[in-house]
N, C-alpha and C positions, 0 to 999 in steps of 0.2 A: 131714680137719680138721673140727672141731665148725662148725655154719653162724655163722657170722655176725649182730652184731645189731647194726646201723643205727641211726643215731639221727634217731627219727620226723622230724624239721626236712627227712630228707633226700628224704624220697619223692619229693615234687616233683622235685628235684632229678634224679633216677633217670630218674623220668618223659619230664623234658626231653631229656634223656640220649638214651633211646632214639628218643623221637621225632626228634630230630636226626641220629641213626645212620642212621634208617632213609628220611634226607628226600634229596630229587636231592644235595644236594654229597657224598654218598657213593658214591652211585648213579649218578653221573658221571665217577667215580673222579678226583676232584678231588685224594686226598693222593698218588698216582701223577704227575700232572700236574704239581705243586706240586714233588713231586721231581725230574719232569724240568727242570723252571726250573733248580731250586738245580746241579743237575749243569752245567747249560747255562752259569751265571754262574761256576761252577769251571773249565772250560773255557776261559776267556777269559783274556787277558793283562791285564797289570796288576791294581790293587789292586781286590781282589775286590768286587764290587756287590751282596748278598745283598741279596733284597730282603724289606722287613721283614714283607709282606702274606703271603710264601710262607713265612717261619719261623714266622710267627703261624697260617696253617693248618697247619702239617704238627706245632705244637705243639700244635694244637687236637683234632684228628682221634687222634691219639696218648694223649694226657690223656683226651677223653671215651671212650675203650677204653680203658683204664685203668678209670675208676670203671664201667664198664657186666659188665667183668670181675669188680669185688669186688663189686658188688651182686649177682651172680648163684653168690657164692663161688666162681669159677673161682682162686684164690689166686695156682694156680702159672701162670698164664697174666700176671699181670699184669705182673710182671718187666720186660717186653722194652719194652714203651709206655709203662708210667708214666718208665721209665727214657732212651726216645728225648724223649717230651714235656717231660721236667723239663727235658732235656739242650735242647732246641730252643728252649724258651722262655730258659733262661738265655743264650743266645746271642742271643736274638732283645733282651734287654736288654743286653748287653756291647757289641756293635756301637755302638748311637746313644751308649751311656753316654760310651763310649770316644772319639769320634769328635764329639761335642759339647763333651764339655768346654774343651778351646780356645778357642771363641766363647766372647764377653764377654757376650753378650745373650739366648744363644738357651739352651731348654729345651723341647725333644721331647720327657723323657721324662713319664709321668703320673704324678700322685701313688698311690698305693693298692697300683696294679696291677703297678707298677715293682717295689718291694720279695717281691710273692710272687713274681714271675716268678727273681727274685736271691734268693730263702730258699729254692727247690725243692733244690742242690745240696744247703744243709746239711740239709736234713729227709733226704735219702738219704745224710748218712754221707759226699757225696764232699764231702775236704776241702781239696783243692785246688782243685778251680772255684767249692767255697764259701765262699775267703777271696778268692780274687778278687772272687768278686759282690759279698763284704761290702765291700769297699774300693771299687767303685766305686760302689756303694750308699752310703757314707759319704761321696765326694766330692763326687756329681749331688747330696747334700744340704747341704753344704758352697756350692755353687755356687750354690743354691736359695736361702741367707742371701743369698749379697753379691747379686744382680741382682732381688731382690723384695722390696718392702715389706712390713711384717707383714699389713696388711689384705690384700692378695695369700694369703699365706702359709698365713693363718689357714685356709682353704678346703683348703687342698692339701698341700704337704711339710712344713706346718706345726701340722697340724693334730691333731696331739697320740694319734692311733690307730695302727695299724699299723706305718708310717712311722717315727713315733720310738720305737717300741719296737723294731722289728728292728735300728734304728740302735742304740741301745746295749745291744744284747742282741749285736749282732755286735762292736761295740768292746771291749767287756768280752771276748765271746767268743774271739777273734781277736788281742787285743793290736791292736788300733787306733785309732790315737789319734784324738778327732775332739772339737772344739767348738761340735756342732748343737745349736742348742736348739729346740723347736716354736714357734711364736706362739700359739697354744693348749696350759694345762698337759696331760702324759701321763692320759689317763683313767684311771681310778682302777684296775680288773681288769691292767690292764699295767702299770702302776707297780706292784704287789704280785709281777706273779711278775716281773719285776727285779728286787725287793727278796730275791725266796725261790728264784728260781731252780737255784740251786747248794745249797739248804737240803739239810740231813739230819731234818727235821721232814716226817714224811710225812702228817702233820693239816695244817699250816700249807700246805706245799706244795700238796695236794691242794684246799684250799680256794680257793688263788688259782686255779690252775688249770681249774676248776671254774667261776668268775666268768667267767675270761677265754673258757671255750667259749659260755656265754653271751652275753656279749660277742660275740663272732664270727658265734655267730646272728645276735643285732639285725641285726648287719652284711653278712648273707646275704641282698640282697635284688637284684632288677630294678631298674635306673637309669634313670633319667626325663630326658627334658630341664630341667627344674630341679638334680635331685639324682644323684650318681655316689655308686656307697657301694663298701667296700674290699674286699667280696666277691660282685663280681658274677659271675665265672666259676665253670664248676662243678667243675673242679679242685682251686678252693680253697675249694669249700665243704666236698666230699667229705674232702680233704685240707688239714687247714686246720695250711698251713705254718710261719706263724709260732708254731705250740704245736707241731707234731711238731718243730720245729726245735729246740726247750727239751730233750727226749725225745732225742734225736740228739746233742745235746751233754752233756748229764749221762752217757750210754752213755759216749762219747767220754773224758771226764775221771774214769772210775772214780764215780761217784755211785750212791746204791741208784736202783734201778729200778723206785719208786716209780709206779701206776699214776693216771694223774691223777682217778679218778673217775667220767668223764663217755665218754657213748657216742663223743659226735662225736671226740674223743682217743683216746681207748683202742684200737677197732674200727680206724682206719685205721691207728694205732702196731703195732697187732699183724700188720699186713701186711707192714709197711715195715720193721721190724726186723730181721726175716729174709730180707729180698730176697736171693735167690740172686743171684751177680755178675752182669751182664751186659754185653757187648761192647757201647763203645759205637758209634750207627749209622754205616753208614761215610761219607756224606755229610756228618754233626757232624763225625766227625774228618778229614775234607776239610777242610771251611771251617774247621777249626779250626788247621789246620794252616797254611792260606792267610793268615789272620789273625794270625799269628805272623811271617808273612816281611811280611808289609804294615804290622804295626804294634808291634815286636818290644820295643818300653822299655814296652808297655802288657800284657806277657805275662809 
């Protein structure tokens, strides 16, 4: 396969990557550990306890092998991780999604971070755990109107980026119905390929498109105690879900396969396209399976 070309934004990106592969929480075999928990809480009677700290590393450890794999164009290696981490992390948001809504008051889940964790299925094409994510993606936002004011809102599930574009980019998508609105209007790069998303104009399309990875840069930063921004992991900087997710779905509904342009699109679409199948891990489909007998009208 011809090498790969990156788009400059991501070095750092890389960087941190490895640095982090190669830091003690590797070296301590922390994602061995983290599996043995998850196995341990399978194990047990009753409704299963996953605990969200163990799906969040062993989604983490997974994803950053994943982009440490395309950055060094291993291609066909990436498969089995990007596809356990996408899988880990959607799960790691289904659980509280699911399990929260009842409460009248309460919301665990974050704004930003929530939405890519539930856009990884449809960026890989699976479209079964990707209408689930989107429906509960569209409830936790549903729930986020009635228990918070807009000045609340405005900061968070309200706030007119990520958030409310996956929201009706999945409703459209999916056939689901939903009456979110942001408290801040949709920024302008996301309200365009809403508008072009499904186009057969492949100037127009490409245009928005293009914005939107922009967009997504800006949004590619280190979160500060003042400011959280909606692309602080490097899974979705690398893979920046909410456009392969566009890419994924135009495949999905017969559309020309229009290239959007821009490295950050293009470069991680050309991976993810042809993902060869992969099994998923047997631990996912443990819990996954446990979660079905524990909460069976939410499956």
């Amino acid at each position: 396969m011809t090498k790969l070309q990156w788009h400059p934004s991501l070095k750092k990106t890389f960087k941190g990557c490895e640095e982090w592969w190669q830091s003690s929480m590797v070296k301590r075999n922390k994602r061995e550990a983290r599996l043995a928990e998850l196995a341990e809480a399978l194990s047990q009677g009753g409704r299963v306890g996953a605990n969200a700290s163990t799906l969040m590393v062993l989604a983490q450890t997974y994803c950053i092998e994943a982009c440490l794999l395309g950055a060094k164009n291993e291609i066909d290696a990436v498969a089995r991780p990007l596809s356990y981490g996408v899988r880990f992390r959607a799960l790691n948001f289904i659980i509280p999604a699911t399990r929260s809504l009842p409460s009248t008051n309460s919301q665990p889940l974050l704004p930003f971070w929530s939405s890519m964790m539930a856009a990884g299925p449809t960026m890989l094409s699976d479209w079964a755990l990707g209408r689930q994510c989107a429906f509960y993606l569209i409830q936790v936002a549903h729930k986020d109107m009635r228990i918070n004011v807009p000045e609340i809102r405005k900061e968070g599930w309200g706030k007119g980026t990520n958030d409310a574009f996956l929201i009706y980019l999945f409703s459209q998508a999916y056939g689901i119905p939903t009456h979110y609105e942001p408290a801040k209007p949709i920024v302008e790069p996301y309200r365009r390929v809403l508008e072009l998303w499904r186009s057969t104009d492949e100037e127009a399309f490409r245009s928005a498109m293009m914005e939107a990875a922009e967009f997504h840069i800006s949004r590619s930063k280190d979160g500060t105690d003042r400011n959280m921004y909606e692309f602080e992991k490097d899974i979705d900087r690398v893979y920046p879900g909410e456009l392969l997710a566009v890419q994924a779905l135009r495949r999905r509904d017969g559309l020309p396969e229009f290239e959007a342009g821009h490295l950050l699109i293009d470069t991680s679409w050309a991976i993810i396209r042809d993902l060869p199948d992969c099994e998923i891990h047997p631990l996912a489909a443990a819990l996954e399976e446990r979660l079905r007998k524990d909460d069976p009208e939410c499956w």
